[in-house]
C-alpha positions as a Markdown table, in Angstrom:
| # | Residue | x | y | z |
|---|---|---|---|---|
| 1 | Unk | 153.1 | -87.2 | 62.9 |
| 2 | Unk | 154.3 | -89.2 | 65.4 |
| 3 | Unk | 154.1 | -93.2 | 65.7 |
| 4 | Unk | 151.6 | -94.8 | 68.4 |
| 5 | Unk | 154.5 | -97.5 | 68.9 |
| 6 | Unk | 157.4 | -97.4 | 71.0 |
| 7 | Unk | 160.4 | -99.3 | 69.7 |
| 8 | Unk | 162.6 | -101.0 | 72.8 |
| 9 | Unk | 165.2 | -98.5 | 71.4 |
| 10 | Unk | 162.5 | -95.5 | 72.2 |
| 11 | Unk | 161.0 | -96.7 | 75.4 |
| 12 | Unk | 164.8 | -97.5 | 76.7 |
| 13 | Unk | 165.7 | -93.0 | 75.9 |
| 14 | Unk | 162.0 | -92.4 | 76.9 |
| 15 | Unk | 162.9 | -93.9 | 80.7 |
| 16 | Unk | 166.2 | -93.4 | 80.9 |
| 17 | Unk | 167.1 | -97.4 | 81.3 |
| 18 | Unk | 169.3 | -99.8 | 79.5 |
| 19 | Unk | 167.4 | -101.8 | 76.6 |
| 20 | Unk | 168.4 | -104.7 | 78.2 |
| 21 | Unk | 166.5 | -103.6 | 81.2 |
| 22 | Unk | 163.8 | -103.7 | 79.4 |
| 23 | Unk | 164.2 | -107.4 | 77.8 |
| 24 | Unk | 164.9 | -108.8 | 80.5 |
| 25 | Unk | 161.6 | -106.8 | 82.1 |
| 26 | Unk | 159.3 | -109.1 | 78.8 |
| 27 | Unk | 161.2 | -112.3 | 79.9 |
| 28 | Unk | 160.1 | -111.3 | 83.4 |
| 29 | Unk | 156.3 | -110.7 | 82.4 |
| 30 | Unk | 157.5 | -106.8 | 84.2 |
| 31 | Unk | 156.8 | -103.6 | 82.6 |
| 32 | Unk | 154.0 | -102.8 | 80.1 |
| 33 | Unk | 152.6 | -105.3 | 77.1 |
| 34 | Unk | 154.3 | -105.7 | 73.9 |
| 35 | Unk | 154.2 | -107.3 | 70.8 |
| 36 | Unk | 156.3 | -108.6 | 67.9 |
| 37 | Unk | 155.8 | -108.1 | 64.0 |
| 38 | Unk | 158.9 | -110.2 | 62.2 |
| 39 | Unk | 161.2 | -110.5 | 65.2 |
| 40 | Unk | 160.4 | -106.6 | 66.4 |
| 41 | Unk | 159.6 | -105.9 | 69.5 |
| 42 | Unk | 157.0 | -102.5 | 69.9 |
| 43 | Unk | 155.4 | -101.3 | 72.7 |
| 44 | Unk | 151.3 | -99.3 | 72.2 |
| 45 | Unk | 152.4 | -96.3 | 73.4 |
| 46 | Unk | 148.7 | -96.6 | 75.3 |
| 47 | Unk | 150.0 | -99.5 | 77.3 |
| 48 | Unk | 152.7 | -97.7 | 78.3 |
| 49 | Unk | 150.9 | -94.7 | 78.9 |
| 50 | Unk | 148.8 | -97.2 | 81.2 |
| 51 | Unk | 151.7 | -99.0 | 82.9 |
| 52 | Unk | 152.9 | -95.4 | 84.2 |
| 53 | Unk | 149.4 | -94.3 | 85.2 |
| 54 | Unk | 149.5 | -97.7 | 87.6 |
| 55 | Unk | 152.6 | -97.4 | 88.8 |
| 56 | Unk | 152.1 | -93.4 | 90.6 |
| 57 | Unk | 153.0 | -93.5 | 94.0 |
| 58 | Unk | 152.3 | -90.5 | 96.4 |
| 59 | Unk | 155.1 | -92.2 | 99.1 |
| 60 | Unk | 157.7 | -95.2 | 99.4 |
| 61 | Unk | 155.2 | -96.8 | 101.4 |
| 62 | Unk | 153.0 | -97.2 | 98.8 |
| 63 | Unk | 152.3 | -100.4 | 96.2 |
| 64 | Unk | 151.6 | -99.7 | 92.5 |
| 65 | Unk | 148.8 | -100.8 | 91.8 |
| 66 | Unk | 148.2 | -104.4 | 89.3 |
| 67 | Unk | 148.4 | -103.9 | 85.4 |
| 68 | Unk | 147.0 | -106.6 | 84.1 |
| 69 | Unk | 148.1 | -108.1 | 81.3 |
């Protein structure tokens, strides 16, 4: 079974960017929502699931449209 959490670790291999990328993205308030449980960061995997639904483009042209936190 798998876990419905993403460590940064996870999501980092899971999009193919640097995990500093993504700290630097949650000092930036960028990317999906998060939490921490004794200094850990994990991501829902629903939120992120979400975050890449909102972020679909069909051209360069186009603007992702607002997750909100």
């Amino acid at each position: 079974m798998s876990s419905s959490y993403f460590s940064p670790e996870e999501l980092s291999a899971h999009w193919s960017v640097p995990t500093k990328t993504l700290e630097r993205w949650r000092c930036e308030g960028i990317g999906p929502r998060f939490f921490k449980i004794a200094g850990h960061v994990r991501y829902r995997r629903d939120d992120v699931a979400q975050y890449e639904s909102a972020s679909m483009r069909s051209s360069t042209t186009d603007r992702a449209a607002q997750v909100l936190a």
